[in-house]
VMD Tcl script that builds the backbone (N, CA, C; Angstrom):
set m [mol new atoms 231]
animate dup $m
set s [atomselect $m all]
$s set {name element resname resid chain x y z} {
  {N N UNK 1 A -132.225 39.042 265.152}
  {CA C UNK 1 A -133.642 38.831 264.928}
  {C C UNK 1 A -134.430 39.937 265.598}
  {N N UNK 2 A -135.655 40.362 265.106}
  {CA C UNK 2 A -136.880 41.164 265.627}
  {C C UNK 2 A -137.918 41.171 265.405}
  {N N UNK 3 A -138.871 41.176 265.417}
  {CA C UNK 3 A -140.019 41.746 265.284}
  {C C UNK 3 A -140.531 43.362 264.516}
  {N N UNK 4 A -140.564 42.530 263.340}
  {CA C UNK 4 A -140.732 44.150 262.195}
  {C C UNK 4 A -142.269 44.172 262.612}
  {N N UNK 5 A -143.089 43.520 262.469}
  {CA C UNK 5 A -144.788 43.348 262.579}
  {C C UNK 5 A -145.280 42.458 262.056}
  {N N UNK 6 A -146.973 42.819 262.366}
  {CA C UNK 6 A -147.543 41.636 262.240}
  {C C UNK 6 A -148.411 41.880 260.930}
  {N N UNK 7 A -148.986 41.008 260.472}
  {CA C UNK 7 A -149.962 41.129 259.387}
  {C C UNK 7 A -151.154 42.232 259.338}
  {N N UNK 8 A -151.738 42.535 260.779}
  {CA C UNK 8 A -152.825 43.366 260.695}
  {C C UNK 8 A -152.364 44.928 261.097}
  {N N UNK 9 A -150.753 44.990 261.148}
  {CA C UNK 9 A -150.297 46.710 261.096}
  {C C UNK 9 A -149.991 46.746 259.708}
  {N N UNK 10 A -149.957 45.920 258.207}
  {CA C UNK 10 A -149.406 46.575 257.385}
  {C C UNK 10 A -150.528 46.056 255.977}
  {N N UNK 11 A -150.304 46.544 255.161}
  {CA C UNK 11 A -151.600 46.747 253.987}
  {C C UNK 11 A -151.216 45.293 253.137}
  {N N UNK 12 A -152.677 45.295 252.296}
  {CA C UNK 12 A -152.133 43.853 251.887}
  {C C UNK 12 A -150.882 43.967 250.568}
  {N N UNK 13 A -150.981 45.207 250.114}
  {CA C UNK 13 A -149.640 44.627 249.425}
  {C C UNK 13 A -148.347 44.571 249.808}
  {N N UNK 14 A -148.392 45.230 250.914}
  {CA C UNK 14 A -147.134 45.022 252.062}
  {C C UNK 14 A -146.738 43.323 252.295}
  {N N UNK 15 A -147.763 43.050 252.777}
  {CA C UNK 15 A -148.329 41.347 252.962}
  {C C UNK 15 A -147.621 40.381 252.061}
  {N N UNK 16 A -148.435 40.824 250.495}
  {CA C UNK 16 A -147.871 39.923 249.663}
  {C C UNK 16 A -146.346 40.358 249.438}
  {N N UNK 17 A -146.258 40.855 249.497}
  {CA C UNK 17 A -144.413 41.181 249.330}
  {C C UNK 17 A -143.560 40.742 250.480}
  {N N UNK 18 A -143.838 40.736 251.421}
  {CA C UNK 18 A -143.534 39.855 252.965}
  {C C UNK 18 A -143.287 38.630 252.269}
  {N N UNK 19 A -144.686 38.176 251.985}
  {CA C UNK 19 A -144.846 36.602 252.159}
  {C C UNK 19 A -144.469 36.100 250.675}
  {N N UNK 20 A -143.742 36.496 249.621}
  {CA C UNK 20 A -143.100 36.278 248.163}
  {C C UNK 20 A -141.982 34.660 248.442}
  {N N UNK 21 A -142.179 34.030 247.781}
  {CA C UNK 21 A -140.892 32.661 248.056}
  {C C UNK 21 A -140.792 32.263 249.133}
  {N N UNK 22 A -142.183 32.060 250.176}
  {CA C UNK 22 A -142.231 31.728 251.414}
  {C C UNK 22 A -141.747 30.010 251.346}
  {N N UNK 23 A -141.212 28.930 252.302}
  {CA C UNK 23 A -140.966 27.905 252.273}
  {C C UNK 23 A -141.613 27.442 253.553}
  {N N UNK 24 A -141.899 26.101 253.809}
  {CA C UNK 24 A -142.395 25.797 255.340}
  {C C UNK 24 A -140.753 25.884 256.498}
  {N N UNK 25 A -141.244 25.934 257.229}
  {CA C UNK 25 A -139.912 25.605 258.362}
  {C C UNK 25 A -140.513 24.484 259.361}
  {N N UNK 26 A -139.815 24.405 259.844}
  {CA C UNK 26 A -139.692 23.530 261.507}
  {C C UNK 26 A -140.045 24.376 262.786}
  {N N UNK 27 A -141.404 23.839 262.949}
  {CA C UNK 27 A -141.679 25.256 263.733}
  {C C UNK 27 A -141.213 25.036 265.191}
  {N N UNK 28 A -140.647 23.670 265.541}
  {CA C UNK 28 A -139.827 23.714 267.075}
  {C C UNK 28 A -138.370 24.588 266.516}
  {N N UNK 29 A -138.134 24.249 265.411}
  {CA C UNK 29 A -136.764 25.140 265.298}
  {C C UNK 29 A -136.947 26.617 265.789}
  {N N UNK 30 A -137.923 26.717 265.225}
  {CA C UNK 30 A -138.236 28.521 265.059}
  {C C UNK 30 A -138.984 28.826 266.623}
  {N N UNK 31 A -139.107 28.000 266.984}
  {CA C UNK 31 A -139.926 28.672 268.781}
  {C C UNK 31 A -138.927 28.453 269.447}
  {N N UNK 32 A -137.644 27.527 269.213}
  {CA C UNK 32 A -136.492 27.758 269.590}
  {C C UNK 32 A -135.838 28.970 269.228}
  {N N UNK 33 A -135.168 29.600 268.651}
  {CA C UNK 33 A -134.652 29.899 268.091}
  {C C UNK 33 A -135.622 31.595 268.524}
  {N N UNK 34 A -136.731 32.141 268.698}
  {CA C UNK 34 A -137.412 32.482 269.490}
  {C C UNK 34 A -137.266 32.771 270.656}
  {N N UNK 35 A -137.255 31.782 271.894}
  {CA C UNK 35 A -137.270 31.359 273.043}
  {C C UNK 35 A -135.868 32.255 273.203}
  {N N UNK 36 A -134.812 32.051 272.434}
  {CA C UNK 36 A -133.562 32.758 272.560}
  {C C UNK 36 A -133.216 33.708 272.373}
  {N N UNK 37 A -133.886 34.252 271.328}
  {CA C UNK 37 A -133.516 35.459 270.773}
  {C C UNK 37 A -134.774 36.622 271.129}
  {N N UNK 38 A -135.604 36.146 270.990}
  {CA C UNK 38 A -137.271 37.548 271.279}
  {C C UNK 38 A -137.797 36.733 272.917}
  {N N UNK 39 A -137.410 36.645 273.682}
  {CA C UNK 39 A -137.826 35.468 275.004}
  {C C UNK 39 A -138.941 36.908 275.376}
  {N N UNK 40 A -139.148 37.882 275.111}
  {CA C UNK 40 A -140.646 38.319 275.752}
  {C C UNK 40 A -141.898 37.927 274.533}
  {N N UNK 41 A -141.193 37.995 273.536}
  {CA C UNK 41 A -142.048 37.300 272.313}
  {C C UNK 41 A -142.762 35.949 272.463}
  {N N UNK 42 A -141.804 35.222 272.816}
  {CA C UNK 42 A -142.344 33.846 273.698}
  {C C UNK 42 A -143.221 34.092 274.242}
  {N N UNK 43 A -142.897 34.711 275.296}
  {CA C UNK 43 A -143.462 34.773 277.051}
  {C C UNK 43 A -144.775 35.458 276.474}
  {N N UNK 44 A -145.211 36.359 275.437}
  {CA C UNK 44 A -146.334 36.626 275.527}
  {C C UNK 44 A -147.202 36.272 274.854}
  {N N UNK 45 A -146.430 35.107 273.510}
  {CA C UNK 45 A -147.291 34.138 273.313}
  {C C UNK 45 A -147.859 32.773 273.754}
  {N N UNK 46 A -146.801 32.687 274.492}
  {CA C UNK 46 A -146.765 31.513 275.524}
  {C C UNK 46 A -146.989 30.525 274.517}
  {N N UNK 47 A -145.701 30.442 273.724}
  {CA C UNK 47 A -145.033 29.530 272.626}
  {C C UNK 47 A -144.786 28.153 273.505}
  {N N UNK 48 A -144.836 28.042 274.826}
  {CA C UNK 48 A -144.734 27.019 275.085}
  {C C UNK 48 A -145.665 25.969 274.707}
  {N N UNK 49 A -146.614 26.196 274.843}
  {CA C UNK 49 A -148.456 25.777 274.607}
  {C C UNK 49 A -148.635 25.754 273.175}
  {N N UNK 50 A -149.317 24.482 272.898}
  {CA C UNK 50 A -149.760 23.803 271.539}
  {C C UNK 50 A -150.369 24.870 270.873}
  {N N UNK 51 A -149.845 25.389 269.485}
  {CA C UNK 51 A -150.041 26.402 268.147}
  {C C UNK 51 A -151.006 25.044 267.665}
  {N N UNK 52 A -151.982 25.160 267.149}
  {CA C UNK 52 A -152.845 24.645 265.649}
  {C C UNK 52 A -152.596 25.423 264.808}
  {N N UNK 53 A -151.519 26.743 264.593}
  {CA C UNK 53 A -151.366 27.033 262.957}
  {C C UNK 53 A -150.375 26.783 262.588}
  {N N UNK 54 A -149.499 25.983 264.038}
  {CA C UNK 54 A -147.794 25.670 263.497}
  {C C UNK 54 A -147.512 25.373 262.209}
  {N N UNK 55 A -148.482 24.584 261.454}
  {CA C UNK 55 A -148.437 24.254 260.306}
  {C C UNK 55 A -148.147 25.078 259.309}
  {N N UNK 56 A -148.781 26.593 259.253}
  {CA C UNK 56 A -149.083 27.217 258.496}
  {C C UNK 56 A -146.890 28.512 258.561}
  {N N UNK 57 A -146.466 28.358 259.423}
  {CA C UNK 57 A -145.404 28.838 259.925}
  {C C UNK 57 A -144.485 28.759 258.556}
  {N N UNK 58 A -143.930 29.426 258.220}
  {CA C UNK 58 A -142.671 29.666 256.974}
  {C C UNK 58 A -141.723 30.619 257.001}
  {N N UNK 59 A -140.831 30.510 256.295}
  {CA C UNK 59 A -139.401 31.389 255.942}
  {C C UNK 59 A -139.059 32.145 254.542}
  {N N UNK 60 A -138.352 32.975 254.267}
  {CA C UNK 60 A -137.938 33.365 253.146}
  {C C UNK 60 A -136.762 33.899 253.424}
  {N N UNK 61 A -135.827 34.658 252.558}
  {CA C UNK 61 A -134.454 35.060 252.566}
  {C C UNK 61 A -134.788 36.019 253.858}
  {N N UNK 62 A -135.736 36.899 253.874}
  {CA C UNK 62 A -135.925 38.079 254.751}
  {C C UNK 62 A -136.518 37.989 256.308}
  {N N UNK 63 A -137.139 36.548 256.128}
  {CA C UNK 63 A -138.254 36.965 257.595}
  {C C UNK 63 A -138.649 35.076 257.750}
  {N N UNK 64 A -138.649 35.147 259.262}
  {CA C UNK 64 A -139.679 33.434 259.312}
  {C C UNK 64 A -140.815 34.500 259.744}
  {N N UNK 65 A -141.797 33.497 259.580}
  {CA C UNK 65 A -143.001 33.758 259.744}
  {C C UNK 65 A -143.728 33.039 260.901}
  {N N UNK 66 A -143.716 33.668 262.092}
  {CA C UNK 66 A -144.488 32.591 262.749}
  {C C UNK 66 A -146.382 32.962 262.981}
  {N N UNK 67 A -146.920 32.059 262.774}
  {CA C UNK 67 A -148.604 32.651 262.583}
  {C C UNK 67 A -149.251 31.950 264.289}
  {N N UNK 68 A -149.310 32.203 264.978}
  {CA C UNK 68 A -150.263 32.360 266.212}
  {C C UNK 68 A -151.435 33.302 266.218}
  {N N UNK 69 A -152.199 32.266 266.493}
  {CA C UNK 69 A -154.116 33.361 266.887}
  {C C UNK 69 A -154.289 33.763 265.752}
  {N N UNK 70 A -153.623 32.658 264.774}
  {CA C UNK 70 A -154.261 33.601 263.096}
  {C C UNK 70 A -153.508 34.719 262.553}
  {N N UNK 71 A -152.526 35.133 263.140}
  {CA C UNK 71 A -152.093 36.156 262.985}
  {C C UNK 71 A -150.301 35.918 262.949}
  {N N UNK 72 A -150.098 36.491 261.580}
  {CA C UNK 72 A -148.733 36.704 261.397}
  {C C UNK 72 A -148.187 37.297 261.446}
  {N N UNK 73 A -146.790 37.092 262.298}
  {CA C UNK 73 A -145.910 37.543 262.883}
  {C C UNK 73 A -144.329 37.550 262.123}
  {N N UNK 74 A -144.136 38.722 261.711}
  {CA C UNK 74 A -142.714 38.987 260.625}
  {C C UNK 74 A -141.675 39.171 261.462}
  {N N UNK 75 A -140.543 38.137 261.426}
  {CA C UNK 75 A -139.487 38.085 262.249}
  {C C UNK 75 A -137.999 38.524 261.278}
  {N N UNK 76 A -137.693 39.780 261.365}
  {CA C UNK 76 A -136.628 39.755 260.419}
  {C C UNK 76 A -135.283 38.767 260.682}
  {N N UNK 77 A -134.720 38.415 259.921}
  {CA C UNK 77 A -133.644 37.245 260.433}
  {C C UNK 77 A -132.340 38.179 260.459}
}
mol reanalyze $m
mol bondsrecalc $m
mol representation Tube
mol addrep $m
């Protein structure tokens, strides 16, 4: 796993091609799964602490998506 970027380093048709056959996930899975694998990623979102966009959080063959502060975050898998 890594951190390719976020939504506001890449253009929007970058974006829509990111986000193509997106599905929802489990977003304790994925802040797990996080926590383990990117743990400064955590630490500087401080994923510990209640997300209000958890909701909005998804997956595709290529990337989960986790969205904090509005802002999405492309996690290659």
């Amino acid at each position: 796993m890594e951190l390719e970027c976020t939504c506001c380093q890449i253009t929007l048709e970058e974006w829509e091609q990111k986000m193509k056959n997106t599905k929802p996930i489990n977003y304790k899975w994925l802040v797990n799964k996080i926590k383990k694998h990117l743990p400064q990623l955590y630490e500087a979102l401080c994923l510990n602490f209640y997300n209000p966009w958890e909701e909005q959080c998804s997956r595709n063959k290529e990337y989960y998506i986790l969205v904090h502060s509005g802002i999405e975050y492309f996690i290659r898998k």
